[in-house]
N, C-alpha and C positions, 0 to 999 in steps of 0.2 A: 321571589321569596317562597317558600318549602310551608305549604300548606297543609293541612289534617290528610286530604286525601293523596298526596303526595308521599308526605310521610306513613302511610299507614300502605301502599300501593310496594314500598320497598321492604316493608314488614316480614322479618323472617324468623322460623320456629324458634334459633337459638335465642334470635334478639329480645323474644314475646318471653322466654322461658329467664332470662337474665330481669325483665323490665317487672316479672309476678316476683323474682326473690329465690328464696330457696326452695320452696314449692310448688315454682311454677310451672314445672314439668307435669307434676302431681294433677295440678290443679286444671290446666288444660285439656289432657287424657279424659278427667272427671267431666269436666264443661262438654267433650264429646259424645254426652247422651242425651242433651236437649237434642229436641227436633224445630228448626226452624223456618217460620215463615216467612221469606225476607219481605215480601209486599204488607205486611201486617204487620211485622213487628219492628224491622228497621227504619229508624229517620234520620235525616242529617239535617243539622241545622249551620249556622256560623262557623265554621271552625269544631262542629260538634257532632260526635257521633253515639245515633243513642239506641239502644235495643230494650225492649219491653218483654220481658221470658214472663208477664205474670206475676209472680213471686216476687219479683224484684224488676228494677233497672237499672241497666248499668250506662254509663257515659264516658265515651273516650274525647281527650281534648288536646289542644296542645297550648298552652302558658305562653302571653305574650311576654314574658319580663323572661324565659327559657323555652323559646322556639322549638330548640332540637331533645326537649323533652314532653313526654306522652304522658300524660296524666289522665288515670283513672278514676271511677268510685264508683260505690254498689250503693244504693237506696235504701237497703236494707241490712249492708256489715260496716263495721265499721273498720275491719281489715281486710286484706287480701281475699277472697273466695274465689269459690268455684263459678258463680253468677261472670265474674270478671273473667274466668279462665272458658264459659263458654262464650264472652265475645271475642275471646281472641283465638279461641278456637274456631270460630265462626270467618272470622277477617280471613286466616289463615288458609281453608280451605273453601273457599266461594268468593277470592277475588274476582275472580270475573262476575260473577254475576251480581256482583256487588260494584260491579262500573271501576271497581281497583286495577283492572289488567285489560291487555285487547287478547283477541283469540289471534292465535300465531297465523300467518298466512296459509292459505292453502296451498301445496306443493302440486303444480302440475306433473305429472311421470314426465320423465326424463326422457319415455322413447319417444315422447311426444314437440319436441322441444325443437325451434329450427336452430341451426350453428349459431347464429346471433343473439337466442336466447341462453343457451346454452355460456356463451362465453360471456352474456350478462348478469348471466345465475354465478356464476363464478369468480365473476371481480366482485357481485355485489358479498356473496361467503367473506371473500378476501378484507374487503373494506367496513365489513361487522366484526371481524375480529382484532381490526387494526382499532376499531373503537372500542371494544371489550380487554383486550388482552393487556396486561402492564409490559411496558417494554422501555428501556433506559435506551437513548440519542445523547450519541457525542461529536460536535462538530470538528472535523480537523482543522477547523480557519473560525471561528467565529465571525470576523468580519464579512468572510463570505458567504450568501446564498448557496450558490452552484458551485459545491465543494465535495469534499469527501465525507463521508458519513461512517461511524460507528455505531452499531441497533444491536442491542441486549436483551433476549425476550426474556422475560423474568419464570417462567414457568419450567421453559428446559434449561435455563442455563446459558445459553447457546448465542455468542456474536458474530454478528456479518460484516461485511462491507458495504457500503451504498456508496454509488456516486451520480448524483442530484447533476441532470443536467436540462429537465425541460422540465412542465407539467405537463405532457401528456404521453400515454402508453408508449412505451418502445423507447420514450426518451433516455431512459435513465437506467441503471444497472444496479442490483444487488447481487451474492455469493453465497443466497444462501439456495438448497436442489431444488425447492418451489421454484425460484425463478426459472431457473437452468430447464426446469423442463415442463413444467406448462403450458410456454408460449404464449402467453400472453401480453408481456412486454410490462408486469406489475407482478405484486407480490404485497400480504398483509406490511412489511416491511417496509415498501419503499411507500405505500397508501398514508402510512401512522407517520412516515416523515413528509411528508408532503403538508399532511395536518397539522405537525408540531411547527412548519419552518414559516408555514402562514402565521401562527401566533406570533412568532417570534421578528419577521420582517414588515418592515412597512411597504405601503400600497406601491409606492414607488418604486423600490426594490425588489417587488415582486414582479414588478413588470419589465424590468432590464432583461434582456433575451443572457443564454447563457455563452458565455463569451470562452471560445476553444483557445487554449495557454498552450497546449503541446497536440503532437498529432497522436492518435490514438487509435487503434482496432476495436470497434465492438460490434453485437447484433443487435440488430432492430427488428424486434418481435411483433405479427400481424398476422395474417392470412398466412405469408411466407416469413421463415426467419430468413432474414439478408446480412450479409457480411458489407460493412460499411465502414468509412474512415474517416474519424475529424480534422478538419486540417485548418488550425489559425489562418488570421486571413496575413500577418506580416511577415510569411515567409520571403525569402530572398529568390528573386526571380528563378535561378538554377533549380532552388529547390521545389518551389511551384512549380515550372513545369515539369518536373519530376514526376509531382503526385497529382498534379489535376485532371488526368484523366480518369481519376480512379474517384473523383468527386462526384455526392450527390446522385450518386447512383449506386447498386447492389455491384459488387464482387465477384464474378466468376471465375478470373482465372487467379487460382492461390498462386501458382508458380512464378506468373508475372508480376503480381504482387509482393511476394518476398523477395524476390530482385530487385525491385522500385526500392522495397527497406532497406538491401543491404548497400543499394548505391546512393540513399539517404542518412546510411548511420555510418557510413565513410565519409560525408562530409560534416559529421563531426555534429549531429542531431538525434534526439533520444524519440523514441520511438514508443507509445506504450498500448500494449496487445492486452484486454483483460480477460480472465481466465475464459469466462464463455467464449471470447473469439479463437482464443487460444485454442480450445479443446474443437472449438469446428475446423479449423481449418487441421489443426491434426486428422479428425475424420477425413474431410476429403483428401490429406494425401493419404491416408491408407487404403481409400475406395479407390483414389487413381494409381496407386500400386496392385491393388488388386485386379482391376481389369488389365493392366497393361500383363499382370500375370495371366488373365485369362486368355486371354488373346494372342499368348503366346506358346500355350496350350493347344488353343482350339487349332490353330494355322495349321499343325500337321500331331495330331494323335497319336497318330502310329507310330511315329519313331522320338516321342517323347519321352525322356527318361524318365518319366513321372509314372511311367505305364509299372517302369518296375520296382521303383522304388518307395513310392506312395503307400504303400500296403503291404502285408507279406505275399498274398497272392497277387500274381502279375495280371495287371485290367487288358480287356478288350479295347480299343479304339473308341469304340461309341462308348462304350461306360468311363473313363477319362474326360470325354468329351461334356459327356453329364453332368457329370460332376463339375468340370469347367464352369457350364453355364449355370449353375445351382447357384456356386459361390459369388459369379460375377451378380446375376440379378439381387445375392442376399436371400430369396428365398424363392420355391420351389418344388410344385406336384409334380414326385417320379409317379409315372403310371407308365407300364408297358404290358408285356403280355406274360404269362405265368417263366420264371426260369429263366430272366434276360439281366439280373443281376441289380433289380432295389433294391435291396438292401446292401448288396458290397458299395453299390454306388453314393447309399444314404453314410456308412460309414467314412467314404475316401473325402464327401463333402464337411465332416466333421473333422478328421484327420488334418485335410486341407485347411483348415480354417486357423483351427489349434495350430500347425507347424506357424503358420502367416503372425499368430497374437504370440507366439514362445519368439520368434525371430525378429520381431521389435521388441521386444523384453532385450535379448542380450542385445543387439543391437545401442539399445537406450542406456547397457551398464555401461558400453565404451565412451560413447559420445551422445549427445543428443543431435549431433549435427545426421548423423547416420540416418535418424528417423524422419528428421523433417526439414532439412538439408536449409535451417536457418542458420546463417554463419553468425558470431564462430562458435557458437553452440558450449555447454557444456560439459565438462568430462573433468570427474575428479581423478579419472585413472591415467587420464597426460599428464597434471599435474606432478603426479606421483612418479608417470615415466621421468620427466624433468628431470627429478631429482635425483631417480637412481642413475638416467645416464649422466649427468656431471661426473658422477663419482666415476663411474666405470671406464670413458674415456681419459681419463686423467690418466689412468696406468698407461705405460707402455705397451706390454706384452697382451693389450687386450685385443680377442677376435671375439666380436657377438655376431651371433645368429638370430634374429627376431620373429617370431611368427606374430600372423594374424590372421582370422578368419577372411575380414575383410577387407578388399583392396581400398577401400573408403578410408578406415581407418589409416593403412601405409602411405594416404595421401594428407592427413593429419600430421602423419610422425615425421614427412619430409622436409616440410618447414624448421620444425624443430631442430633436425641435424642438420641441415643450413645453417641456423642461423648461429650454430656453436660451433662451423665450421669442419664438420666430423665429416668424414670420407665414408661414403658407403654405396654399396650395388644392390639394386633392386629385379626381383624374381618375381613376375604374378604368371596368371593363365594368358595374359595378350601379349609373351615374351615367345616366339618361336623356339621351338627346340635347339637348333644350330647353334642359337647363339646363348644358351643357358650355360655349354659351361665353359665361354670368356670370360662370364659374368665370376665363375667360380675360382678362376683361375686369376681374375684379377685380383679378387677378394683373397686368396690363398699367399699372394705372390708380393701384393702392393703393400708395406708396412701401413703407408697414411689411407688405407682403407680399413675403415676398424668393423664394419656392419655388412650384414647380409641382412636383406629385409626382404619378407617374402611370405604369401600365401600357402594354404597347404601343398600349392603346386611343388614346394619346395621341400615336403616333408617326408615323398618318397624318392628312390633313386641316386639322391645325394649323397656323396661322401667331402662331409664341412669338417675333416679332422682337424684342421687347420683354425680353428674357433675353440674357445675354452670355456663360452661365456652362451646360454640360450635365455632368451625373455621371451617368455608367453603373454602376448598381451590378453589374449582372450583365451578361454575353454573349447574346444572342439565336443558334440556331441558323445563323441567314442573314446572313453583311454586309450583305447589302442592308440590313435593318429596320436595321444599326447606323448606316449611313449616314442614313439616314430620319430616326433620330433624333434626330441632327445637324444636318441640314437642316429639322427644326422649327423652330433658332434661328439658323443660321448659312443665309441665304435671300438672295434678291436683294432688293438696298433694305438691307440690315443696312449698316450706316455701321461698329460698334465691331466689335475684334477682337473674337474666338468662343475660348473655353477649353474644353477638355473633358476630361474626366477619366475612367478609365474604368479601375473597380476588379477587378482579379484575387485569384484566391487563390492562390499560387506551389505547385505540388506536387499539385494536385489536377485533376479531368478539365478543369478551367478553363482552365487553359494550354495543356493538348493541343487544348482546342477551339481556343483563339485561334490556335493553329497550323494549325489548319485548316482557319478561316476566312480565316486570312492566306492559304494556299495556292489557295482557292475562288477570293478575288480574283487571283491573280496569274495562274489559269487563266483569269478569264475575260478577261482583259488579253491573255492571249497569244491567245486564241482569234477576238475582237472584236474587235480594234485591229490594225490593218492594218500603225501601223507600232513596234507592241510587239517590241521584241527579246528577251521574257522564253522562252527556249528549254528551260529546267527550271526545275521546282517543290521546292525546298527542303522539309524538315522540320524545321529544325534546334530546337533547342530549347536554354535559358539564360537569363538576365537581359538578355543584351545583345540576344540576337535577339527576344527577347520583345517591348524595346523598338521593336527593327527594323520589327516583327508592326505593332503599334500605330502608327505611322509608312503603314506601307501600309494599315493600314482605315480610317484616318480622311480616309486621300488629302493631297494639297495645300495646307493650311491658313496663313492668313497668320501674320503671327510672334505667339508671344504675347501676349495682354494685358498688360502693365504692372503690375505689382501695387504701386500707387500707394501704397498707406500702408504697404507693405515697402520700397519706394523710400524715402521720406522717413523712416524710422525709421530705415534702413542711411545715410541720409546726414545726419543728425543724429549718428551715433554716430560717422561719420569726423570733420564738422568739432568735436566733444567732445576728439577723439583727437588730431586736431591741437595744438588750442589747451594739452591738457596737455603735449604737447609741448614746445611753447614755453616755456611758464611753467619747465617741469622745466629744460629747457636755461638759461632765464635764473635760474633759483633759484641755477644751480652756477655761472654765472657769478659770481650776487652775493657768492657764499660764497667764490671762489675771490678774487675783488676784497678782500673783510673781513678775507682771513687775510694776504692781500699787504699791506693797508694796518696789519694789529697789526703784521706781520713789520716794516715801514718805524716803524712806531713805539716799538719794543722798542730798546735799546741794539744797538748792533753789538758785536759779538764773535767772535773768530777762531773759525770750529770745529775742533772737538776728535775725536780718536779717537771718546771718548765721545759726542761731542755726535750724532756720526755714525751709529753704533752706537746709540743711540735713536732717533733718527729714521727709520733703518730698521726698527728692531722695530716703531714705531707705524705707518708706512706696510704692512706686512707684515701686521698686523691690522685695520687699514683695511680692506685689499683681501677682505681674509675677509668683511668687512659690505657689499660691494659687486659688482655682476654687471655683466658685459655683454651689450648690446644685439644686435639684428645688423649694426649698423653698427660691430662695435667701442669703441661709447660706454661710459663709467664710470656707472651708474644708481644710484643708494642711496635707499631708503623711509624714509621721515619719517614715526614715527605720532604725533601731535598728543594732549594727553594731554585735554583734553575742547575742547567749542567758543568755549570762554571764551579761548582764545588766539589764535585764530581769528578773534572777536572784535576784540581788540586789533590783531592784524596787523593789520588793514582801516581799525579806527579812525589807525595810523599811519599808513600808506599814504594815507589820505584828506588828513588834516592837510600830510603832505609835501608834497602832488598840489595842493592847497587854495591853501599859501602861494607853492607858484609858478604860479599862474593854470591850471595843467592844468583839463580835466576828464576822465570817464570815461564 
């Protein structure tokens, strides 16, 4: 129960200035000029708190019949005063030494602190704020303990994910960057759920270990973060021995690892990676793509084309080689002797790095399989191929020519034309010269060869006039190579329009390149062309200027191809549409003729109120069974009850058509 010193200990200026009235602002400020002796003039009794200023006494209480009300009085006023406003001026500022408050701990310096103090100072921050801070928990299972968690902090706004799998550090995961990069294997987050789920489960329940339902990737935060895997225990023997070697202990080899998944989620088992395992184990394949770059660097300097293409000025040997090892270790003191090139070296290591993070960028627009070579990865730009080659092999007369940066990729798109049966010949850099152009000749020669698919290797040298069709699946650094490889199929001598296609990923480094390749061209337009009026370079960025982009790197092209069997498909469906037309418009004549000819045939008769009066309620409901057009026209559906009437109309209509000489 919330006693005087209790409630007076949580006592604060607004609540003292609400509890005096309208004055109490006033009146506290005023109470600020006594001067107090607390060993003389303060006493507490029962529940009672009393100050003696002399002049007056005042007394704070708290009402047993209203607990969570403070009740004051002056000795001497018989309303509110300043007597009153200087004990609460007094409460307010001399809690501690009035036994209402403790003094905060003393902070040892931090340079003084061993690692284990350090990372006890740190959970304990963490788990003061899990008890200070308001934050809303939603369980995804109620029924279960060891589930998934939704945490709300009320201050930012801001929800994460938790998933509850132990009490103790490292068990368990949240999503929100504390966790991810602390290392400490907790978070205010997952502390305030571990607090709220003890409320909420009983004794027993909380001692049921956490029972693994799928297999899953995550880290286990400590001295070392370790990459580790949960694996239910009722796997089916196949698949156990699959993954048990990979149990109960840390992870080192990713590669073998995502092998074990991909020949685990072929036999038809889901698999789930969460994002922190996710994002380490990307790191280490970009560190082991990075040395195996260096190392293939350092082997022989000298006759690496990095020597001349890394930089505008061409490196020495050993400054290559420096560079090399800067990037391989991550970091790096050049020191050598005055004149021997740190500073080219400190740029070629920055250069290197950037090409390495822009070349997983596009990389990651095509496919993600390209970056971390988990099958089958995604790519909303195959998707999109899909689609467009349905349409495009359908025609007969079609020759494509497909580029792509990477041969990765061409091993993506192979499957694809398999499995829709399309005939094609394939061009990279492990294709000997000799035999490059059977490959051409087939492609030129074989109708049921409808593709040329092929690397840049393919973009000079070749003459593909025999193609009518290019798809870009990716951007090349340079316009120039896009032009190139455009002008593989669209050449002097080419008779048929030229198509091209040329696949972006909206939102990705993809479109800022194409922006920049648009801009490259437009500079070298202004710079070249004597009578270029291009006097600024645009960046703009959108769908439309995108469009625009693609317009200026392909240059001048004549007007589209035709797409002859979308022609003749779109104009089959108009004369269809017509001719129902017609029929519809003559059905209502024939109806409207049938009812005029019953009307002519019925007696005459005067109309009536009544007669009138129904035939307007039947035209009233008519109209309910019938729409218009946009011309205004009255339209009504006829559904035919099988094709046996259908049937018969036709056999009548024949017989009519028959007996007076028609034909049809």
């Amino acid at each position: 129960m919330i006693n005087l010193r209790d409630r007076l200990s949580h006592l604060n200026y607004r609540q003292a200035c609400k509890l005096l009235g309208p004055e109490g602002e006033r009146l506290i400020k005023q109470g600020g000029k006594y001067d107090f002796d607390i060993t003389e003039q303060v006493s507490w009794g029962d529940d009672v708190f009393r100050l003696d200023l002399g002049e007056a006494t005042v007394t704070l209480s708290l009402k047993p019949e209203r607990p969570k009300y403070l009740g004051f009085a002056c000795s001497e006023c018989s309303e509110v005063c300043e007597h009153v406003g200087a004990a609460f001026s007094l409460i307010l500022e001399e809690k501690l030494s009035l036994g209402l408050s403790a003094p905060p701990p003393e902070k040892q310096p931090v340079e003084s602190l061993s690692e284990e103090e350090l990372v006890k100072l740190a959970i304990e921050e963490r788990a003061e704020r899990a008890k200070t801070e308001k934050m809303q928990l939603k369980s995804m299972n109620r029924e279960e303990l060891w589930t998934d968690y939704t945490i709300t902090s009320h201050s930012p706004g801001k929800s994460y994910r938790v998933a509850l799998r132990g009490w103790e550090r490292g068990d368990s995961y949240c999503s929100c960057p504390d966790f991810r990069k602390n290392t400490l294997g907790t978070c205010k987050h997952l502390l305030y759920t571990i607090q709220e789920v003890r409320k909420r489960f009983s004794k027993a329940v909380r001692k049921r270990q956490h029972q693994v339902k799928n297999i899953a990737l995550h880290l286990r935060y400590g001295e070392e973060t370790e990459l580790r895997i949960l694996v239910p225990d009722n796997l089916d023997h196949r698949s156990m021995s699959l993954i048990s070697p990979l149990r109960n202990k840390p992870i080192k080899n990713v590669k073998d690892l995502l092998d074990r998944i991909k020949k685990f989620e072929q036999n038809g088992r889901e698999v789930t990676i969460y994002p922190d395992a996710e994002e380490y184990i990307n790191s280490v394949l970009y560190l082991e793509r990075i040395r195996d770059r260096v190392a293939d660097i350092r082997k022989d300097p000298k006759n690496h084309p990095l020597r001349k293409s890394l930089l505008k000025a061409e490196l020495l040997p050993y400054q290559l080689d420096g560079i090399a090892f800067a990037v391989g270790t991550g970091r790096a003191v050049l020191a050598d002797d005055m004149g021997l090139g740190k500073t080219i070296q400190g740029i070629g290591v920055a250069e290197l790095l950037s090409q390495e993070a822009l070349l997983i960028c596009r990389m990651a627009a095509n496919s993600t399989f390209l970056v971390d070579k988990v099958p089958p990865g995604y790519s909303s730009k195959l998707v999109e191929f899909e689609n467009l080659i349905d349409q495009l092999i359908e025609e007969e007369d079609r020759k494509i020519v497909l580029f792509s940066e990477w041969t990765t990729m061409l091993g993506l798109i192979e499957p694809l034309l398999k499995k829709r049966k399309a005939g094609y010949v394939r061009l990279d850099g492990s294709v000997p010269q000799k035999k490059r152009q059977g490959l051409i000749h087939e492609f030129q020669r074989d109708p049921d060869c409808k593709l040329f698919i092929t690397t840049n290797a393919g973009a000079t040298g070749l003459n593909l006039q025999g193609a009518n069709t290019v798809i870009n699946v990716d951007l090349p650094w340079n316009p120039a190579v896009l032009e190139q490889r455009i002008s593989r199929v669209h050449r002097m001598g080419q008779k048929r329009p030229v198509q091209a296609f040329l696949l972006v990923t909206e939102e990705t480094l993809e479109e800022k390149l194409l922006g920049t390749l648009s801009a490259k061209h437009e500079l070298a337009l202004a710079a070249l062309d004597p009578d270029s009026r291009v006097k600024t370079v645009g960046l703009a960025s959108g769908m439309e200027e995108l469009k625009r982009r693609l317009e200026i790197l392909l240059g001048a092209k004549p007007a589209a191809a035709l797409d002859e069997s979308r022609k003749a498909e779109v104009e089959r469906e108009a004369e269809q549409l017509a001719l129902r037309e017609k029929v519809a418009s003559a059905g209502g004549q024939l109806l409207g003729a049938a009812f005029a000819f019953i009307g002519e045939m019925l007696p005459k008769k005067e109309e009536t109120e009544e007669t009138l009066q129904m035939a307007e309620s039947l035209k009233s409901r008519l109209s309910e069974c019938l729409e218009k057009d946009q011309d205004g026209r009255l339209k009504m559906t006829i559904t035919f009850p099988d094709e046996s009437l259908l049937h018969n109309l036709a056999k009548s209509l024949a017989q009519i058509l028959g007996s007076s000489g028609l034909r049809v």
